[in-house]
BALOBA-1460 file (C-alpha; in Angstrom, 3 decimals):
// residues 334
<rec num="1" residu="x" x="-7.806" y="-23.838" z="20.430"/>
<rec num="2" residu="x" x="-10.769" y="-21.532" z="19.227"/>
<rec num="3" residu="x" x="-11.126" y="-18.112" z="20.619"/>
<rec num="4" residu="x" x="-13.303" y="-15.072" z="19.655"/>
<rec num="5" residu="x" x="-13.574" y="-17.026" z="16.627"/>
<rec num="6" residu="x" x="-9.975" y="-17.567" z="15.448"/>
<rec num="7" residu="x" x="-8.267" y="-21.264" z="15.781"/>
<rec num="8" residu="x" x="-4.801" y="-21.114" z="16.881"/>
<rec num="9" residu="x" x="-2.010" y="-23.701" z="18.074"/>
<rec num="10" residu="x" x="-1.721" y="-22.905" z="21.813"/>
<rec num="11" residu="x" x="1.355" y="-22.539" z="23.946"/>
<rec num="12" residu="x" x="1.545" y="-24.853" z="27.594"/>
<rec num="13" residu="x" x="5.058" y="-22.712" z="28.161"/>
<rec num="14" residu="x" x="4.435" y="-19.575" z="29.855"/>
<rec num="15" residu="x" x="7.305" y="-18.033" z="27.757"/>
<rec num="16" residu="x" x="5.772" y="-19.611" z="24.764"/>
<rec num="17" residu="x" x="8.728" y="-21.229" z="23.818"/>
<rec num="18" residu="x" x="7.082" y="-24.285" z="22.362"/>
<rec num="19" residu="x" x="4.645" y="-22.445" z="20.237"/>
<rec num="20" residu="x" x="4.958" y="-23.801" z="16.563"/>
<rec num="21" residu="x" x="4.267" y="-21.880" z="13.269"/>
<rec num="22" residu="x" x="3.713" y="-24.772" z="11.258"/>
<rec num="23" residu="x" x="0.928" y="-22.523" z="9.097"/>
<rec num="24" residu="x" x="2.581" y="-21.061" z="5.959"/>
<rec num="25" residu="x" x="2.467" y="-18.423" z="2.699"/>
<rec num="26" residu="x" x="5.187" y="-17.981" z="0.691"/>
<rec num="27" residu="x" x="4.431" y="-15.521" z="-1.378"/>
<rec num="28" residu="x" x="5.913" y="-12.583" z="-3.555"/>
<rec num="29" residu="x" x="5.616" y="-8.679" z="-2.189"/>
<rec num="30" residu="x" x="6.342" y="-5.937" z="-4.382"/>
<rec num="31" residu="x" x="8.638" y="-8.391" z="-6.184"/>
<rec num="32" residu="x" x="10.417" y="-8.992" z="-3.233"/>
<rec num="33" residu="x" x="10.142" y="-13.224" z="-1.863"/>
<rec num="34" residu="x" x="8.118" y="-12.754" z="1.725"/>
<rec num="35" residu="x" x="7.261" y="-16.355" z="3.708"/>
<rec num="36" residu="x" x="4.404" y="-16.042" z="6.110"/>
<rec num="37" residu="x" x="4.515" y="-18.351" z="9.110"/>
<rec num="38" residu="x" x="2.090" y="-18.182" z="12.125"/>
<rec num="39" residu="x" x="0.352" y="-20.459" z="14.328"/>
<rec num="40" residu="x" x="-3.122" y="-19.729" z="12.884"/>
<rec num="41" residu="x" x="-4.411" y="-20.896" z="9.680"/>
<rec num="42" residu="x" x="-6.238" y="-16.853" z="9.900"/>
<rec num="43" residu="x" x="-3.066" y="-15.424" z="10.318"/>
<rec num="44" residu="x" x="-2.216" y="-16.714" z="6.907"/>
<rec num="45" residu="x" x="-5.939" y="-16.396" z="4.832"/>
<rec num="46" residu="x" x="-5.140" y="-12.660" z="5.848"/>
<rec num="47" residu="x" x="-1.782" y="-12.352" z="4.449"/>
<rec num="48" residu="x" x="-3.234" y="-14.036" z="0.843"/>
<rec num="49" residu="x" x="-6.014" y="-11.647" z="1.450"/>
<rec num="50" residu="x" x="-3.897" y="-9.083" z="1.219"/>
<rec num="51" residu="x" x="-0.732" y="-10.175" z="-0.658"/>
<rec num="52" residu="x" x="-2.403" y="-12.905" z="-3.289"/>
<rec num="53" residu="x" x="-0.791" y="-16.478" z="-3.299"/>
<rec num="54" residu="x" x="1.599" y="-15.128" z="-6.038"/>
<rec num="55" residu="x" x="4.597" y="-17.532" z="-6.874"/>
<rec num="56" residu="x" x="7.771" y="-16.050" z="-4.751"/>
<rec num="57" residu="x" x="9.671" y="-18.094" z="-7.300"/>
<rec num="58" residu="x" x="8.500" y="-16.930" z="-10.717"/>
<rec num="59" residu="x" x="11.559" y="-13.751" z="-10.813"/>
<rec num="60" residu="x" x="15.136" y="-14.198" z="-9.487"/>
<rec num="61" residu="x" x="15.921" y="-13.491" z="-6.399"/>
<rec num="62" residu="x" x="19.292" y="-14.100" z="-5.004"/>
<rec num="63" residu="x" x="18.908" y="-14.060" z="-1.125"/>
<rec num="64" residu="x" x="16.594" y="-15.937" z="1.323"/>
<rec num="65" residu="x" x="12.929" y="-14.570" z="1.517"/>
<rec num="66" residu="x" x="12.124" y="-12.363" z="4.133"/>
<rec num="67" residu="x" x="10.151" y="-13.582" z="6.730"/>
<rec num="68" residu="x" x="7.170" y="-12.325" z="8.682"/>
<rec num="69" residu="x" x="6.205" y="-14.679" z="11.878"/>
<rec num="70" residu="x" x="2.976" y="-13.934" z="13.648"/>
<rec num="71" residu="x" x="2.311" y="-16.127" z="16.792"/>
<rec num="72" residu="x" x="-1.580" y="-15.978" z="18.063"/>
<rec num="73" residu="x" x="-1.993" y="-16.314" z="21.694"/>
<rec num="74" residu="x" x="-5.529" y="-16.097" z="23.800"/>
<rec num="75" residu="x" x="-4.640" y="-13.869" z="25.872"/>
<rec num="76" residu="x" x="-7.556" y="-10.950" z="27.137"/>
<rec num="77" residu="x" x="-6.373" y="-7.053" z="26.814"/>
<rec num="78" residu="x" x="-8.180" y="-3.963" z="26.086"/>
<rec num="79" residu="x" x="-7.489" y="-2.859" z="22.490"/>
<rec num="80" residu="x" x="-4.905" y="-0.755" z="21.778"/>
<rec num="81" residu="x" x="-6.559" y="2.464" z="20.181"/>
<rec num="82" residu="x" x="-3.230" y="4.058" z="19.928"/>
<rec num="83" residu="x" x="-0.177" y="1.640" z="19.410"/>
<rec num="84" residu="x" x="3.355" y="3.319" z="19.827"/>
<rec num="85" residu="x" x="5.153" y="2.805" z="16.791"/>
<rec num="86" residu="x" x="9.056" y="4.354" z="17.054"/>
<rec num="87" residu="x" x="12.358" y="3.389" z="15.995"/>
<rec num="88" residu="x" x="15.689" y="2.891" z="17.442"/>
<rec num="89" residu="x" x="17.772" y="3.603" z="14.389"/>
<rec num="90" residu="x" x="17.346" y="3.838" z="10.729"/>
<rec num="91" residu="x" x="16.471" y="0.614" z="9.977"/>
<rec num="92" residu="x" x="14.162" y="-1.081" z="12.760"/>
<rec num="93" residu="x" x="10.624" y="-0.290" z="13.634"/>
<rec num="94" residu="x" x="8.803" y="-1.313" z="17.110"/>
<rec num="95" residu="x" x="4.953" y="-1.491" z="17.674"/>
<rec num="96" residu="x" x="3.850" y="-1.791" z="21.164"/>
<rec num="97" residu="x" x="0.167" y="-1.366" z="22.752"/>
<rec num="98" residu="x" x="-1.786" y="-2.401" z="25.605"/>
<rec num="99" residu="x" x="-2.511" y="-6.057" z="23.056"/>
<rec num="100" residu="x" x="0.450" y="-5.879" z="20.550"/>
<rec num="101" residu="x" x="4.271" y="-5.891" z="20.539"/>
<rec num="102" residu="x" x="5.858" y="-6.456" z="16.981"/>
<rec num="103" residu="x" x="9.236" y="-5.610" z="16.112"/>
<rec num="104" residu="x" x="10.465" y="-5.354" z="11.867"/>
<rec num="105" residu="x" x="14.140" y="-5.856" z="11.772"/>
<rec num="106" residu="x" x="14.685" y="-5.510" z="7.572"/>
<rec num="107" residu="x" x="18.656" y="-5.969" z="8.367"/>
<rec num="108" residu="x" x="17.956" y="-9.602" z="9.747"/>
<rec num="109" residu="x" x="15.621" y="-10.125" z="7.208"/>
<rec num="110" residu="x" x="12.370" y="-10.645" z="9.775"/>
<rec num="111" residu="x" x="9.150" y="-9.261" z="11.350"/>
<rec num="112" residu="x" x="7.411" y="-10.275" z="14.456"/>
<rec num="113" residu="x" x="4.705" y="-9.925" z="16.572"/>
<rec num="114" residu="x" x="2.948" y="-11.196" z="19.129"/>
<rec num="115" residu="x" x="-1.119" y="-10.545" z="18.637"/>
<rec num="116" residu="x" x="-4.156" y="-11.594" z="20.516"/>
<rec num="117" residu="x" x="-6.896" y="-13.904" z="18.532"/>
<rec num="118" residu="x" x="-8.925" y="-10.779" z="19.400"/>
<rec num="119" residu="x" x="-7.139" y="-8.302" z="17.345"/>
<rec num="120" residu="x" x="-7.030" y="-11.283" z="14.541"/>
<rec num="121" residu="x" x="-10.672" y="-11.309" z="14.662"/>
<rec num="122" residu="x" x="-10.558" y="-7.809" z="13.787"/>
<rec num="123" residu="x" x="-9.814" y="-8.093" z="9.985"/>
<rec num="124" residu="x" x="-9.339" y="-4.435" z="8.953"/>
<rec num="125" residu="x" x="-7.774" y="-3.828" z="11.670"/>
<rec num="126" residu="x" x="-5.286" y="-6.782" z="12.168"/>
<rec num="127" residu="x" x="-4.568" y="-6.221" z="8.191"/>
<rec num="128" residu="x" x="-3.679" y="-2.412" z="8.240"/>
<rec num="129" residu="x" x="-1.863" y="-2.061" z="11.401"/>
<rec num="130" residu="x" x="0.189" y="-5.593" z="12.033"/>
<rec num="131" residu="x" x="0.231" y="-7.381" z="8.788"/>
<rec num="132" residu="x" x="1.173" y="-5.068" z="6.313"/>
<rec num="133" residu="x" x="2.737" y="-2.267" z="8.452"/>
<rec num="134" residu="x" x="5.069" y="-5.219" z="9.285"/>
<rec num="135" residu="x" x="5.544" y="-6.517" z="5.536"/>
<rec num="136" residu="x" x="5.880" y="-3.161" z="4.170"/>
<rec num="137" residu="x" x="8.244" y="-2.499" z="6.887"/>
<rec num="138" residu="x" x="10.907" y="-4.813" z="6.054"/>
<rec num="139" residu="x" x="10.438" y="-4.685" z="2.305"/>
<rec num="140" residu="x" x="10.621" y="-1.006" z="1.869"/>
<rec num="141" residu="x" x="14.014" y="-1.992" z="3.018"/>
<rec num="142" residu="x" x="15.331" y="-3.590" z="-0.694"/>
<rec num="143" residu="x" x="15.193" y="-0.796" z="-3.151"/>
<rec num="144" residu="x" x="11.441" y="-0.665" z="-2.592"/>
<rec num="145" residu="x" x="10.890" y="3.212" z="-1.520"/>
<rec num="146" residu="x" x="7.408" y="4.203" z="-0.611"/>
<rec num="147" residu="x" x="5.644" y="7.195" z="-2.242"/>
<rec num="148" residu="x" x="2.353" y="8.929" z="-1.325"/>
<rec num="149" residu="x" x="0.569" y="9.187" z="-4.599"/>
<rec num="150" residu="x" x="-2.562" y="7.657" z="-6.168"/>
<rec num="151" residu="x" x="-2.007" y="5.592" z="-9.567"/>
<rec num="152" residu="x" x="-3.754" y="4.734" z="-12.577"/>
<rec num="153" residu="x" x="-2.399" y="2.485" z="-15.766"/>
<rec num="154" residu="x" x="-2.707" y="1.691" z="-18.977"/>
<rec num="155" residu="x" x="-0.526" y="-0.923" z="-21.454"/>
<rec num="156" residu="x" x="2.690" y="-1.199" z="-19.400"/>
<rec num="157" residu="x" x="2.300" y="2.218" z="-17.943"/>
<rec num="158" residu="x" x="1.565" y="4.392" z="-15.283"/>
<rec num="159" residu="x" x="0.612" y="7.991" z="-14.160"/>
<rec num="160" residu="x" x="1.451" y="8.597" z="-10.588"/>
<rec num="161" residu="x" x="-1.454" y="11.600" z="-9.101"/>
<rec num="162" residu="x" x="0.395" y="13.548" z="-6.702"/>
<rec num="163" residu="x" x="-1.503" y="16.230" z="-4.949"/>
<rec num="164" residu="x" x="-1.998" y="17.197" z="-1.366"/>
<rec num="165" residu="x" x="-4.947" y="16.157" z="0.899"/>
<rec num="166" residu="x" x="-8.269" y="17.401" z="-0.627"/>
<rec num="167" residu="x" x="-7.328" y="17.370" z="-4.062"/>
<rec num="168" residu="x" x="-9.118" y="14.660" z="-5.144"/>
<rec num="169" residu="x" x="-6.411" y="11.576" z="-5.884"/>
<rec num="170" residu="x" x="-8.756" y="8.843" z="-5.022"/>
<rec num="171" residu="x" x="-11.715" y="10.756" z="-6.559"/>
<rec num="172" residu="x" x="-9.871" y="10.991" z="-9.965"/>
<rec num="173" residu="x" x="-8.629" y="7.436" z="-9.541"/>
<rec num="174" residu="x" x="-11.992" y="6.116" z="-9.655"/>
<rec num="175" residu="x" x="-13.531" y="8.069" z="-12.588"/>
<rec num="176" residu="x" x="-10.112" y="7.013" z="-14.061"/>
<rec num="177" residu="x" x="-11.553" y="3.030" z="-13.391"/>
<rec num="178" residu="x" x="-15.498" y="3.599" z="-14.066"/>
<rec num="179" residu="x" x="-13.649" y="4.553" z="-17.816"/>
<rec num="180" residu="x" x="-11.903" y="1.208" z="-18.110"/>
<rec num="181" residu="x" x="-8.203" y="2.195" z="-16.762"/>
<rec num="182" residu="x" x="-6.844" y="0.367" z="-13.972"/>
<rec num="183" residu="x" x="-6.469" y="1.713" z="-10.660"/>
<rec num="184" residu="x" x="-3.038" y="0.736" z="-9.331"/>
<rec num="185" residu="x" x="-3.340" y="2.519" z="-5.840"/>
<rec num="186" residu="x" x="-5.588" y="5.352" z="-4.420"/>
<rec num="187" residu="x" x="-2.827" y="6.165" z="-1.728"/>
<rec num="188" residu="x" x="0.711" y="4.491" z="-2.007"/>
<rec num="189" residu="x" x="3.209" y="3.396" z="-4.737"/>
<rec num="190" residu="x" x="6.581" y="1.896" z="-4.499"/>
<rec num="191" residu="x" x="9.300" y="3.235" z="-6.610"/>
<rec num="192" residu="x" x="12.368" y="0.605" z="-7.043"/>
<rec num="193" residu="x" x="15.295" y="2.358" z="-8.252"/>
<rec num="194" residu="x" x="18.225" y="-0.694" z="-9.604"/>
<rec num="195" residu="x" x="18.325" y="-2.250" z="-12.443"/>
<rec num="196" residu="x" x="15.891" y="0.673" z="-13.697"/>
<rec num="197" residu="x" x="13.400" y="2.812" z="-12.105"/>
<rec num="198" residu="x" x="10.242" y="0.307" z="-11.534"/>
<rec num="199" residu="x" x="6.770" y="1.979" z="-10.142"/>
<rec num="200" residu="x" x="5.269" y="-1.065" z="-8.142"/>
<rec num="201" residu="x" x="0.801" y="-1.011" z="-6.618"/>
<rec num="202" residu="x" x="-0.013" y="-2.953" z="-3.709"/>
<rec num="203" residu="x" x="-0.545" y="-6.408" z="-3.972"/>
<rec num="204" residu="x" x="-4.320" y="-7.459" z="-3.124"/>
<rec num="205" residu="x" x="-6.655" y="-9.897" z="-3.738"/>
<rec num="206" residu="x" x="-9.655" y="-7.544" z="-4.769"/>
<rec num="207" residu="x" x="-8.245" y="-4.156" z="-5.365"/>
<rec num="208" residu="x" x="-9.955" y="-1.388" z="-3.193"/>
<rec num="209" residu="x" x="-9.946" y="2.296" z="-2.978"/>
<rec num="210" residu="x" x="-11.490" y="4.209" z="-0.369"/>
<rec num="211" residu="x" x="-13.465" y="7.103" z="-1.077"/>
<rec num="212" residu="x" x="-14.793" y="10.090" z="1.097"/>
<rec num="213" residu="x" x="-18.765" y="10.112" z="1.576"/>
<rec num="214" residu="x" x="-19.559" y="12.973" z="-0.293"/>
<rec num="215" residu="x" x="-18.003" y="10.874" z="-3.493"/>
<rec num="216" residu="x" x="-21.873" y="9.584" z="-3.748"/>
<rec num="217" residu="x" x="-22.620" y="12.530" z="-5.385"/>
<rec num="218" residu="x" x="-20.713" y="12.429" z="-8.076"/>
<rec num="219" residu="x" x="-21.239" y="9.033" z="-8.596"/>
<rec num="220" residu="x" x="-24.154" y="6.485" z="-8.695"/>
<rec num="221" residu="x" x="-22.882" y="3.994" z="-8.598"/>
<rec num="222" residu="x" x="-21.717" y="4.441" z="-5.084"/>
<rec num="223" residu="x" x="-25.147" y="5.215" z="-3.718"/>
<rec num="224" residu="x" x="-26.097" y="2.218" z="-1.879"/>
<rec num="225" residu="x" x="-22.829" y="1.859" z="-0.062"/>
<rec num="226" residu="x" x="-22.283" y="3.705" z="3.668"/>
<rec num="227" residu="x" x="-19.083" y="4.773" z="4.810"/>
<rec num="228" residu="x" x="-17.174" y="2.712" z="7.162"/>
<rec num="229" residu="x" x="-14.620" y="3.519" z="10.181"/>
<rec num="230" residu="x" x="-11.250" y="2.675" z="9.062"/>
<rec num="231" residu="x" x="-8.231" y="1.751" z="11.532"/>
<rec num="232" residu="x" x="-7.087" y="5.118" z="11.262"/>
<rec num="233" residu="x" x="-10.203" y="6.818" z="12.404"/>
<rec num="234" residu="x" x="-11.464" y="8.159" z="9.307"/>
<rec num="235" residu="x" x="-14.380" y="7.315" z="7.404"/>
<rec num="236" residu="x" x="-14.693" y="6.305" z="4.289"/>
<rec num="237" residu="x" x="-16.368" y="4.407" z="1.312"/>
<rec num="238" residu="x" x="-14.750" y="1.103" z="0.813"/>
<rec num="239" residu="x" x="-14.913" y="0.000" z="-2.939"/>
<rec num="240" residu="x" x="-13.835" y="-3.654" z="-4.625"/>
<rec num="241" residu="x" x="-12.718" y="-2.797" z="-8.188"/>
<rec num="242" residu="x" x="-11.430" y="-6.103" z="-8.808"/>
<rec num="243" residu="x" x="-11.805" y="-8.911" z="-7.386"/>
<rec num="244" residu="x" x="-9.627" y="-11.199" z="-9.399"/>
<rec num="245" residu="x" x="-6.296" y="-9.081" z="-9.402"/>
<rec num="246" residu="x" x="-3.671" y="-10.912" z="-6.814"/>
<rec num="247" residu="x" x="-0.495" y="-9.793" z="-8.049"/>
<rec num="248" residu="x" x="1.318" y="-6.497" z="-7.920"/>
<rec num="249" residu="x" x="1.161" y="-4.144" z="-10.892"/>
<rec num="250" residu="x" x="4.128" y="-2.680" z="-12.091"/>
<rec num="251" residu="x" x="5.826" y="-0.647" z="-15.037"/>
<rec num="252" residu="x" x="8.897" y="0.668" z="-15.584"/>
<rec num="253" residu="x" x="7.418" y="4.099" z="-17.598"/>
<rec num="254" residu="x" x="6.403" y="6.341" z="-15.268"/>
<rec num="255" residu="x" x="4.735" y="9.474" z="-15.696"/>
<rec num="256" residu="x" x="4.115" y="11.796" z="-12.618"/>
<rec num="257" residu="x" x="0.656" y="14.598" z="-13.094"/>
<rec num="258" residu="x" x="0.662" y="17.338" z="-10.222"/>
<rec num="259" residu="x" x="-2.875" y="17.139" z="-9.407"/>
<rec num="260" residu="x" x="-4.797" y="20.903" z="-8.171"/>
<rec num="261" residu="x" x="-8.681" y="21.613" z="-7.714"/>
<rec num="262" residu="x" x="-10.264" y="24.368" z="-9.692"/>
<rec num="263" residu="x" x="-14.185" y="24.897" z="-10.000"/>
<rec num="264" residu="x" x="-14.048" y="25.995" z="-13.499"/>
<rec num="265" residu="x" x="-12.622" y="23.388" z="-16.242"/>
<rec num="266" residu="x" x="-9.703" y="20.971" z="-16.242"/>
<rec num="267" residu="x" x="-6.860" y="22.326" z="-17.703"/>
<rec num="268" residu="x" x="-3.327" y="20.389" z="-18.809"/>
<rec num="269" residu="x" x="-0.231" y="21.967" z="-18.714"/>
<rec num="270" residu="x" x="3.466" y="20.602" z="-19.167"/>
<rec num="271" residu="x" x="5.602" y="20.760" z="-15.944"/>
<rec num="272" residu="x" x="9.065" y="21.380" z="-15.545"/>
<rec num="273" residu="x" x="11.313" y="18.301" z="-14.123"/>
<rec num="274" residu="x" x="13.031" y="20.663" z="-11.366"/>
<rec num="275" residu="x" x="8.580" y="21.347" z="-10.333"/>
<rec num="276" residu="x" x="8.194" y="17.613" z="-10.636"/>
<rec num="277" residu="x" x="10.994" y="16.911" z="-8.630"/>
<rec num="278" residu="x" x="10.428" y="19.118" z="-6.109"/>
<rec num="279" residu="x" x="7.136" y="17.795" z="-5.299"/>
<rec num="280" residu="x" x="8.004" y="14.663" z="-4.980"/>
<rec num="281" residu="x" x="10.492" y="15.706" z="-2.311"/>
<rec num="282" residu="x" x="8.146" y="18.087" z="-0.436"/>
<rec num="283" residu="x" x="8.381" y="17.199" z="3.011"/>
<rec num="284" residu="x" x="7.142" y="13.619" z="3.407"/>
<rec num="285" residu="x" x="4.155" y="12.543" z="5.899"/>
<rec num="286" residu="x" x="4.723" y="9.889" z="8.120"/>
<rec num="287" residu="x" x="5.781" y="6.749" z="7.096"/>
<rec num="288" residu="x" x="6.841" y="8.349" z="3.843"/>
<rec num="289" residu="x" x="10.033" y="9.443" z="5.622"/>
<rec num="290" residu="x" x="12.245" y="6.167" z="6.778"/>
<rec num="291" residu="x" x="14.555" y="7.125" z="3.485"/>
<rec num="292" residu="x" x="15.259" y="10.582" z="2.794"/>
<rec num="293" residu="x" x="18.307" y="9.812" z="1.062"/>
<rec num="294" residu="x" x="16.425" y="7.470" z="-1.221"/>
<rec num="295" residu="x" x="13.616" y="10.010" z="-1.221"/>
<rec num="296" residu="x" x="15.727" y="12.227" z="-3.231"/>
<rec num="297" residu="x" x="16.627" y="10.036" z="-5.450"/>
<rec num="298" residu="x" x="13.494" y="8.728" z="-6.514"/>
<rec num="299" residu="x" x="12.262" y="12.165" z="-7.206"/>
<rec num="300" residu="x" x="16.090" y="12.866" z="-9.520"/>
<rec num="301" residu="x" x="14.686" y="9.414" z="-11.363"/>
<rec num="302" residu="x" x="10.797" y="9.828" z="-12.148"/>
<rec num="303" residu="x" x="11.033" y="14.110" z="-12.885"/>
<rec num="304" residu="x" x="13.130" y="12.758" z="-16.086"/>
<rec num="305" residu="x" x="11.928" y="14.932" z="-18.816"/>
<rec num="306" residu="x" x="9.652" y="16.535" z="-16.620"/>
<rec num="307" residu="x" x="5.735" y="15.555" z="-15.956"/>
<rec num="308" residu="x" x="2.445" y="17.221" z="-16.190"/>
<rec num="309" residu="x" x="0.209" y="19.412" z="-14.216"/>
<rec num="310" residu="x" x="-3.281" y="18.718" z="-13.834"/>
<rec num="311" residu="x" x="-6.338" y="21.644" z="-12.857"/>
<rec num="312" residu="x" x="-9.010" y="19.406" z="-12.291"/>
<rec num="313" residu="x" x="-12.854" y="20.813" z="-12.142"/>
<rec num="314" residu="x" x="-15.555" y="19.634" z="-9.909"/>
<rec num="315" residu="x" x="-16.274" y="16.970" z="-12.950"/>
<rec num="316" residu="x" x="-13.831" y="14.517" z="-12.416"/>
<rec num="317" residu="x" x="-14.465" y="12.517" z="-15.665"/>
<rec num="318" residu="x" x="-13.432" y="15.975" z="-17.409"/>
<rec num="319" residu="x" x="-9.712" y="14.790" z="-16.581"/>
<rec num="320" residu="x" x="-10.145" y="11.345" z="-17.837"/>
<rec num="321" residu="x" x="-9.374" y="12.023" z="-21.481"/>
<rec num="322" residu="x" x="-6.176" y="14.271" z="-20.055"/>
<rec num="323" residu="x" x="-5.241" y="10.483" z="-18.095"/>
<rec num="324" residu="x" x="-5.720" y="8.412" z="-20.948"/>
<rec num="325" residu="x" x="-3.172" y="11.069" z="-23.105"/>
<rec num="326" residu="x" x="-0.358" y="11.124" z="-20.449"/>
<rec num="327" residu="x" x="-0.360" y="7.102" z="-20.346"/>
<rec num="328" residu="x" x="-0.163" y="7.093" z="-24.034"/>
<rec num="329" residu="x" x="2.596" y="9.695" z="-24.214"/>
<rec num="330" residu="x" x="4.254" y="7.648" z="-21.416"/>
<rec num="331" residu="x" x="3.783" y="4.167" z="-23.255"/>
<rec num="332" residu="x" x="5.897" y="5.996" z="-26.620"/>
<rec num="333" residu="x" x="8.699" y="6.559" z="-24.428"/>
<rec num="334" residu="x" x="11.356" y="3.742" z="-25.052"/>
């Protein structure tokens, strides 16, 4: 069947019990085996949208992959501008809305949800608030612990920017790129504590980072693009840095800079490891706090020696140079 655009196998069972999800990824997350299975072919160009066609089989893995099942049904509903998300206990997470129920149980190893073609046909959307709140949901689970930072790296290594709202992450992250570093994430990394501390970017096919309006004027480059509405209400300057990438970058040296805003010049400083590791535990936002016990523990293993702390001016190539000197102090660290 083909509604509002999307083809999709269509249930004659009211209780959709003989709905098949013949259509299929499998596909590596964060390191972590994920198969896809849905019963619309646009279900699954999302999830290698967003996840790459990497092979789930090129690292061991000992257990089944995790699976994420997303059945399409034609259904009309008024869109959902607020979806409840909650959960029952430490593990689970439940997404309902006026066109969306999903459910992530990480213990059984599964996602699900139950969509309209409509919301499919709303890419951004669809992506952000069903596909990868589900995936991220259920991998977070095995030793992958999410952290709100921005990311840039260099041969094998990374500097995580950590900094409160306003201090220019993503703004830093870009200047970082325009100079020829790679931009691992402008908003989350994953931090995967056993066999050894491993900083893991988001998978995507064409690596974005989203950028607040007033960005154009610091950069030219970025003058013929208008902001855009994202799911979460804000708006913001989408940009493709690479359009290739369709794996996951990772390293396992880690270097964490405490990012502030001055007006004058950008000064480096050493920090402490008790400073760096008590920013890292700060009081986590939303969907930064499913494991606070882990949470704690990810901040004992990346303080290590301690980090750096990073006064940046209103010029953010200034900091650049101070970037490129943390990843190289980071890459002579055996």
């Amino acid at each position: 069947m083909n509604h509002c655009g999307i083809d999709f196998s269509e249930s004659r069972d009211p209780l959709g019990r003989d709905i098949v999800t013949d259509q299929v990824l499998a596909t590596s997350v964060l390191g972590v085996p994920v198969r896809f299975e849905s019963n619309s072919y646009a279900v699954i160009e999302a999830a290698a949208d967003a996840f790459g066609n990497a092979d789930a089989g090129s690292k061991p893995w000992r257990r089944k992959p995790l699976l994420v099942r997303i059945v399409v049904h034609g259904e009309h509903a008024a869109p959902s501008s607020a979806a409840r998300v909650w959960s029952p206990d430490a593990s689970r997470l439940i997404l309902h809305g006026a066109d969306r129920v999903a459910v992530a149980d990480p213990i059984r190893r599964q996602a699900v949800a139950y969509v309209p073609c409509a919301l499919v046909a709303r890419k951004m959307e669809f992506r952000q608030t069903i596909l990868e709140a589900l995936t991220y949901a259920i991998v977070d689970h095995y030793d992958r612990h999410p952290v709100h930072a921005a990311a840039v790296s260099r041969g094998g290594a990374i500097v995580l920017l950590l900094g409160p709202s306003g201090a220019g992450k993503s703004t830093l992250a870009y200047a970082a790129h325009l100079a020829g570093l790679t931009v691992v994430s402008d908003d989350t990394v994953w931090v995967q504590l056993r066999p050894r501390t491993t900083v893991w970017g988001p998978p995507t096919h064409g690596r974005r980072i989203s950028l607040l309006p007033d960005a154009r004027e610091r950069f030219p480059t970025l003058a013929s693009l208008d902001p855009i509405r994202l799911p979460s209400g804000k708006c913001k300057i989408s940009v493709v840095l690479d359009r290739k990438a369709d794996t996951a970058v990772s390293a396992d040296r880690a270097v964490v800079c405490l990012l502030t805003r001055t007006g004058d010049e950008t000064v480096l400083t050493r920090a402490r490891p008790e400073t760096v590791a008590a920013a890292l535990a700060r009081e986590p936002e939303p969907g930064f706090d499913r494991f606070p016990t882990r949470l704690a523990a990810c901040a004992r293993a990346l303080a290590g020696a301690g980090g750096w702390e990073l006064a940046v001016s209103n010029d953010p190539s200034s900091a650049v140079p101070h970037l490129v000197a943390m990843l190289d102090a980071a890459q002579r660290v055996s």
